[in-house]
C-alpha positions as CSV (number, residue, x, y, z in Angstrom):
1,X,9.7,-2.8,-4.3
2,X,7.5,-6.2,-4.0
3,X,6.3,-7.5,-7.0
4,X,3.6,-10.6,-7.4
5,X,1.6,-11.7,-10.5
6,X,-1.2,-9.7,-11.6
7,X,-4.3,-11.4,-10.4
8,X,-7.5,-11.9,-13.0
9,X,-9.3,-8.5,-11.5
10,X,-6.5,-6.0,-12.7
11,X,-6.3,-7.7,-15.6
12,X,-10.1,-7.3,-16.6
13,X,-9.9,-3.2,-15.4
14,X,-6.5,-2.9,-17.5
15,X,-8.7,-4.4,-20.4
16,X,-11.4,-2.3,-20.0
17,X,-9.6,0.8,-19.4
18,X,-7.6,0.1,-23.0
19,X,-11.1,-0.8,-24.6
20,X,-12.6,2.3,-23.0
21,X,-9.6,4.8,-24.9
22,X,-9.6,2.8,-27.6
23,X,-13.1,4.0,-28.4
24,X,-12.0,7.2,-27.8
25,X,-9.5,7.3,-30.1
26,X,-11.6,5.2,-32.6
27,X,-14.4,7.6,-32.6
28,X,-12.6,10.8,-32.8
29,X,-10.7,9.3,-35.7
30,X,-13.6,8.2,-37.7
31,X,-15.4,11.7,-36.9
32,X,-12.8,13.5,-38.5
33,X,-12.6,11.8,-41.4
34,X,-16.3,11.8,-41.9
35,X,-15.8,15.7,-41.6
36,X,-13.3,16.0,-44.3
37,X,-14.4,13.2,-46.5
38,X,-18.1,12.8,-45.6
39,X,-20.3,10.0,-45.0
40,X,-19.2,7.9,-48.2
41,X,-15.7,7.7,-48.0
42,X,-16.6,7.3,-44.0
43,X,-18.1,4.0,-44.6
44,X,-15.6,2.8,-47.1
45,X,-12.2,3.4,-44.4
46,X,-14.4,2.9,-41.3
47,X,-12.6,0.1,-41.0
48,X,-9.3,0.8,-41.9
49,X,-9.6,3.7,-39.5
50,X,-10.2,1.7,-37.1
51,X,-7.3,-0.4,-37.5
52,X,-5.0,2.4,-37.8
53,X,-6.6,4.0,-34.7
54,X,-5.8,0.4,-32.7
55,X,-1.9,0.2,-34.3
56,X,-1.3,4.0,-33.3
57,X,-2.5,3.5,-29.9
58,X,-0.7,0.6,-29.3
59,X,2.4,1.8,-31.0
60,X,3.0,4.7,-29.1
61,X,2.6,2.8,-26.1
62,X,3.6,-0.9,-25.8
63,X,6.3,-1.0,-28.9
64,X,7.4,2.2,-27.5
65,X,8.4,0.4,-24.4
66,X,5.5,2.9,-21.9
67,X,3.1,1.4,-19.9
68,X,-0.4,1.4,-21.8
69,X,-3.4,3.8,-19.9
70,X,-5.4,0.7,-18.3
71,X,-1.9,-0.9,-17.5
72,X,-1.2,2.7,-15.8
73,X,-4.6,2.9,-14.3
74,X,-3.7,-0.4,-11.9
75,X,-0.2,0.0,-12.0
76,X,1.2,-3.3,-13.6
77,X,3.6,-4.3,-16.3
78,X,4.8,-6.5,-19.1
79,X,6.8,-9.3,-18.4
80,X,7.4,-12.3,-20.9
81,X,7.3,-16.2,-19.8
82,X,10.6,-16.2,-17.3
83,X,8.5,-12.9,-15.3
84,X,12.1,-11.1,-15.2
85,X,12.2,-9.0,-18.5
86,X,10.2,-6.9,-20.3
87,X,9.3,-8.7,-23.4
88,X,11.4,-8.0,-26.4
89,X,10.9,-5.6,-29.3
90,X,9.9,-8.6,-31.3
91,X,7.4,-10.2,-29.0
92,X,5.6,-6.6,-28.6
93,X,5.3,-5.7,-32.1
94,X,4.0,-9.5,-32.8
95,X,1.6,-9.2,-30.0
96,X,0.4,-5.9,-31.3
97,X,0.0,-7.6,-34.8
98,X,-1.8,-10.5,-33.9
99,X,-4.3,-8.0,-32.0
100,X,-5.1,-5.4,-34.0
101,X,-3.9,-6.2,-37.7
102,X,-4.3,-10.2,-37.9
103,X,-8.2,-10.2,-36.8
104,X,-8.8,-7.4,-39.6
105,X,-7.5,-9.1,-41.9
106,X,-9.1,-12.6,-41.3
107,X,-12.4,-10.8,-40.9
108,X,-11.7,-9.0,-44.3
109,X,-10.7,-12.1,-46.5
110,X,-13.7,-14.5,-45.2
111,X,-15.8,-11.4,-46.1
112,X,-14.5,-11.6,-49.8
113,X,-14.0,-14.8,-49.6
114,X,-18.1,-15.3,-49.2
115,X,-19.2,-12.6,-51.4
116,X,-17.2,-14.2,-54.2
117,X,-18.9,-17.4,-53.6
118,X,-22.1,-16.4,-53.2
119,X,-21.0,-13.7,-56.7
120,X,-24.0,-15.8,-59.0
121,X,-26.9,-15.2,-56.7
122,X,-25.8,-12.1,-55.4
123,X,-23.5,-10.5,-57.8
124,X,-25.0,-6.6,-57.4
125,X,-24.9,-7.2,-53.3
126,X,-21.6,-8.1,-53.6
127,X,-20.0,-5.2,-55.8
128,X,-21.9,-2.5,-54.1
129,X,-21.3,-3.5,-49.8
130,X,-19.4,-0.9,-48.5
131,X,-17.9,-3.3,-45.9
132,X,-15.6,-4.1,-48.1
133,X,-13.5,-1.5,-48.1
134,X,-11.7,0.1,-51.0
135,X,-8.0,-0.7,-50.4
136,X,-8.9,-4.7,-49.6
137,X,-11.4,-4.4,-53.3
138,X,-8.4,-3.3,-54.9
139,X,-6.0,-5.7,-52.9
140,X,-7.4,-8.8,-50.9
141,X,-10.1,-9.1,-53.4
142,X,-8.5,-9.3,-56.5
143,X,-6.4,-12.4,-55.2
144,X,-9.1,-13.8,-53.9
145,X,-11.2,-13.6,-56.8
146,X,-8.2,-15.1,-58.8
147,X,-8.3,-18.4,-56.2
148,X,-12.3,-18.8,-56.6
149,X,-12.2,-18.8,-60.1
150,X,-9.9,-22.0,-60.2
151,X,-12.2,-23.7,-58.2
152,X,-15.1,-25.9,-58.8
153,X,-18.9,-25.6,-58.3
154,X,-18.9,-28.1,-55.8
155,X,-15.5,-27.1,-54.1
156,X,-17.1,-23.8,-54.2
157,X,-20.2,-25.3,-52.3
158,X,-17.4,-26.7,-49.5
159,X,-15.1,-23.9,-48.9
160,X,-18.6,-21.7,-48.6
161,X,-19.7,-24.0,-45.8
162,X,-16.1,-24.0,-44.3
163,X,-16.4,-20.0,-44.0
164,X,-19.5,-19.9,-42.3
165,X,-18.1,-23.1,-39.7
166,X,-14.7,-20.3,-39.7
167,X,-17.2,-17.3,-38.9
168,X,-19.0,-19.3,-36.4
169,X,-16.0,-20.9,-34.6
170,X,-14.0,-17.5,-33.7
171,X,-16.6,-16.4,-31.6
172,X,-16.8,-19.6,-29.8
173,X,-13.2,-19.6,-29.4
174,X,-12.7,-15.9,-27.8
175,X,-15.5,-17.6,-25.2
176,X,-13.5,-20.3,-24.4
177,X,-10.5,-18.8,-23.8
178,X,-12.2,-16.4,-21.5
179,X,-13.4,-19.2,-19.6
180,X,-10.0,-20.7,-19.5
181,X,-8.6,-17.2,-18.6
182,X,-11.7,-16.8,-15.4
183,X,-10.5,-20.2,-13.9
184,X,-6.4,-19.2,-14.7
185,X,-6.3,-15.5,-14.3
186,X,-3.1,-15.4,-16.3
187,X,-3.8,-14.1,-19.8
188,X,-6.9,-12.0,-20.4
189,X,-6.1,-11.6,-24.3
190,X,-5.6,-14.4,-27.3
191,X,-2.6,-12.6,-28.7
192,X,-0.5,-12.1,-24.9
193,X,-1.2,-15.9,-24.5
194,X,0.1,-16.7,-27.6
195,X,3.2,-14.2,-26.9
196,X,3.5,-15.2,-23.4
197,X,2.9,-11.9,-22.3
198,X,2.3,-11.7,-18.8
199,X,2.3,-9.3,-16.1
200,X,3.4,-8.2,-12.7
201,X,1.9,-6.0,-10.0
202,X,3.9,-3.3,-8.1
203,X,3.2,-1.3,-5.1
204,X,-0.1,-1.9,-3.0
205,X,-1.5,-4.6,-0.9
206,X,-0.5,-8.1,-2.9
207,X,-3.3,-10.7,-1.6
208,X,-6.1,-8.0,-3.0
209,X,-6.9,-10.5,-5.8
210,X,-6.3,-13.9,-3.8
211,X,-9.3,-13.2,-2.2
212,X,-12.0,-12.5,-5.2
213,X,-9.6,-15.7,-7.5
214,X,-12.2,-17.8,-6.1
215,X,-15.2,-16.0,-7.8
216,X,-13.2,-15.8,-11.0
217,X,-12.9,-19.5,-11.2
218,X,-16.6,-20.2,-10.5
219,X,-17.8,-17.6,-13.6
220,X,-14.9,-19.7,-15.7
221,X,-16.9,-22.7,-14.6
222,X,-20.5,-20.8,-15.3
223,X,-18.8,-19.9,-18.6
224,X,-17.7,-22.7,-19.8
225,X,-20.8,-24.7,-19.2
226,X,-22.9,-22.0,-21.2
227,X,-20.0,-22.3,-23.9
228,X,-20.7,-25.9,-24.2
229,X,-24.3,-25.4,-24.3
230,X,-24.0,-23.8,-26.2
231,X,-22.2,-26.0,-28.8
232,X,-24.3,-29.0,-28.4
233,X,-27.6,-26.5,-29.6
234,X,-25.6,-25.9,-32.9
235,X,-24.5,-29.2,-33.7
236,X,-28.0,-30.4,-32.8
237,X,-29.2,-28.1,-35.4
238,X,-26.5,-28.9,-38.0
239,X,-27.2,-32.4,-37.9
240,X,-31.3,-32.3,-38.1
241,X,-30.6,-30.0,-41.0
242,X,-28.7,-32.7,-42.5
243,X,-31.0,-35.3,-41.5
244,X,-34.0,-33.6,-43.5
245,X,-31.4,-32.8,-46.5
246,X,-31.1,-36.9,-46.4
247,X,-34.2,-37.4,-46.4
248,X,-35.1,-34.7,-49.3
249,X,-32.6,-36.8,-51.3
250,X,-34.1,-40.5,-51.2
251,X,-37.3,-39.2,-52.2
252,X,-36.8,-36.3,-54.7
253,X,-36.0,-38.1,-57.5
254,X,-39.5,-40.6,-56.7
255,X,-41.6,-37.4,-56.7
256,X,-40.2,-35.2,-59.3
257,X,-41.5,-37.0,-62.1
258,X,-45.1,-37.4,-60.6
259,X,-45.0,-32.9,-60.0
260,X,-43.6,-32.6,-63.2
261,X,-46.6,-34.6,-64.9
262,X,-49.2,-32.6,-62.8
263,X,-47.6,-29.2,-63.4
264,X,-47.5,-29.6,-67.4
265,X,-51.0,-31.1,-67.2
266,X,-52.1,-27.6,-65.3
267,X,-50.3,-25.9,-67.8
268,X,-48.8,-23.4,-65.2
269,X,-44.6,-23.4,-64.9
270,X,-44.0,-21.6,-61.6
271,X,-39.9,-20.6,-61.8
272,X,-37.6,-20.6,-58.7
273,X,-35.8,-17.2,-58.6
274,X,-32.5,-19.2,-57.1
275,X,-32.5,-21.9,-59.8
276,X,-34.4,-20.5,-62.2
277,X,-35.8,-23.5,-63.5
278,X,-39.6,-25.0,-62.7
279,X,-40.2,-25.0,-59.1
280,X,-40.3,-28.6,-57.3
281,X,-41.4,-29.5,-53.9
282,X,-42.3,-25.8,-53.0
283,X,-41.6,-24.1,-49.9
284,X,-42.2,-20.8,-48.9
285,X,-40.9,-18.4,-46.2
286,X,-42.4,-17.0,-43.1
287,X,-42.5,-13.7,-45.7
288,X,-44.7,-15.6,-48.2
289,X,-41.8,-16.0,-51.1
290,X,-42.0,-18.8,-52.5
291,X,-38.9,-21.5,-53.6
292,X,-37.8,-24.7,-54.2
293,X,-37.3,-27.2,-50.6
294,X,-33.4,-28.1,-51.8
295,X,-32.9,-24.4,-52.8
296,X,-34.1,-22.4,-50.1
297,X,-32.8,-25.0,-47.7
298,X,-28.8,-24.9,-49.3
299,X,-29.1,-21.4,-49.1
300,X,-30.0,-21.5,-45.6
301,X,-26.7,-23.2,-44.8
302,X,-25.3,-19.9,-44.8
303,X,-27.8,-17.4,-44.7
304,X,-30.7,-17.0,-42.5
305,X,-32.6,-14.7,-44.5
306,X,-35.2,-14.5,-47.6
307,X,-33.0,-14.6,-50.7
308,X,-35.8,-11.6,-52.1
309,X,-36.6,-9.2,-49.8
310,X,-33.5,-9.8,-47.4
311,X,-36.1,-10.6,-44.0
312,X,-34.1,-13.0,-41.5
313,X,-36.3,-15.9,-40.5
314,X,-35.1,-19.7,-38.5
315,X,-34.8,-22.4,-40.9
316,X,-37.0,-23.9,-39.0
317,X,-40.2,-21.2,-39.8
318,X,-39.9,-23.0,-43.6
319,X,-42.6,-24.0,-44.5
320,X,-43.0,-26.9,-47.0
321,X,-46.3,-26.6,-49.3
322,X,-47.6,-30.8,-50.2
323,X,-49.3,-30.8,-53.2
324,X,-49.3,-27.5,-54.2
325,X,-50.2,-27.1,-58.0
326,X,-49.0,-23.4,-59.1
């Protein structure tokens, strides 16, 4: 029987049909152990169940050396980099690891990791999120906790700002290697690129994808561009929100003794709720709260949302009160 390379269209329809029982599975999963447990314990494993759902799935099919549904559904199969094996035990089960069980786990320690940070100004949030999981508070946490506590305030400040650069960067990189994968067509998934898992269609008319490979490559194009566009939006915003910290700088010190005359003449000692010292320069949020400029602004770095009544605003909405005397 002829066999060719799987083209980009099968690939996407094999990907879809695995997301589409995937969900299934997921679902009926967390459904039954919301009957038995109920809604608590639901949204402690959710998670977990999840994970174990993904494993089980992929378990029973690709480690157990079966074809999965989707790849079933357009008939094509695992080869490795030579295209004249089936990929070994070992490059299955590390596939299956590094798409299931490695994202969960990086998901789960920058989670701690940024709740631990953040423990001072949010230390109720951060014992009480049920996102967390029980088994990774008991687990991941406890080491992670361990490692925070060694560090210093302001290597506490940089590894908080590397996180949320981390959390914003995976995104960006699952677009781009779907771009990459539009113009290629040869691995749909992170994890089989990085196992050089490929595969190979049997049976059927063999061109069937030469002829839409063209349209792929044009939405990788399309893609890519938006990715990029993406990209320069952010770092134009990272770098006018350092600009105005810059700025803050060279004149705080200039005007904090001349607002720290007229507040003690008005007699009035308006506190910042992130500080907790006298409020300087004040700013307030599109919600009305009010804060300090370098406060609310460092918090904004990684949160985009009132420190009080948890309403997500831009950092742009700030709103920076001159000569305000209360």
């Amino acid at each position: 029987m002829a066999a060719a390379a799987a083209g980009p269209a099968r690939l996407v329809r094999c990907g879809q049909k695995d997301e589409l029982y995937r969900s299934g599975l997921r679902s009926g999963a967390g459904t039954a152990l919301h009957g038995l447990a109920g809604a608590k314990r639901w949204l402690e494993w959710r998670r977990e169940v999840e994970l174990l759902s993904d494993v089980a799935y992929f378990v029973l099919t690709t480690l157990s050396g079966y074809q999965t549904l989707g790849e079933e559904y357009v008939n094509i199969v695992q080869v490795d980099s030579t295209k004249k094996r089936v990929p070994s035990f070992l490059r299955r089960a590390t596939f299956i690891s590094l798409h299931t069980v490695v994202p969960y786990c990086l998901e789960k320690a920058l989670l701690h990791l940024e709740h631990e940070l953040q423990a001072e100004a949010e230390s109720r949030t951060s014992q009480s999120n049920p996102a967390l999981g029980l088994s990774s508070r008991t687990l991941m946490r406890n080491w992670i906790q361990k490692q925070v506590g060694d560090l210093t305030e302001q290597q506490k400040k940089v590894v908080l700002q590397a996180v949320y650069v981390l959390k914003q960067s995976i995104p960006l990189l699952h677009r781009l290697h779907l771009a990459v994968f539009y113009m290629s067509g040869a691995f749909y998934h992170l994890s089989k690129r990085i196992t050089g898992i490929t595969y190979l269609h049997f049976g059927g008319p063999q061109g069937e994808d030469q002829s839409i490979r063209s349209s792929y490559k044009f939405l990788g194009i399309i893609s890519l561009f938006h990715l990029l566009l993406t990209i320069s939006v952010h770092t134009y915003s990272f770098k006018q929100r350092q600009r105005a910290r810059q700025e803050w700088k060279l004149h705080r010190n200039l005007a904090h003794q001349k607002n720290t005359t007229k507040e003690k003449t008005t007699g009035r000692h308006s506190r910042c709720t992130l500080c907790l010292e006298e409020r300087r320069h004040t700013t307030a949020t599109p919600c009305g709260h009010l804060f300090c400029w370098e406060c609310i602004t460092e918090w904004c770095n990684t949160r985009t949302e009132c420190p009080l009544c948890r309403e997500k605003f831009h950092p742009q909405k700030l709103i920076y009160l001159r000569h305000y005397q209360l």
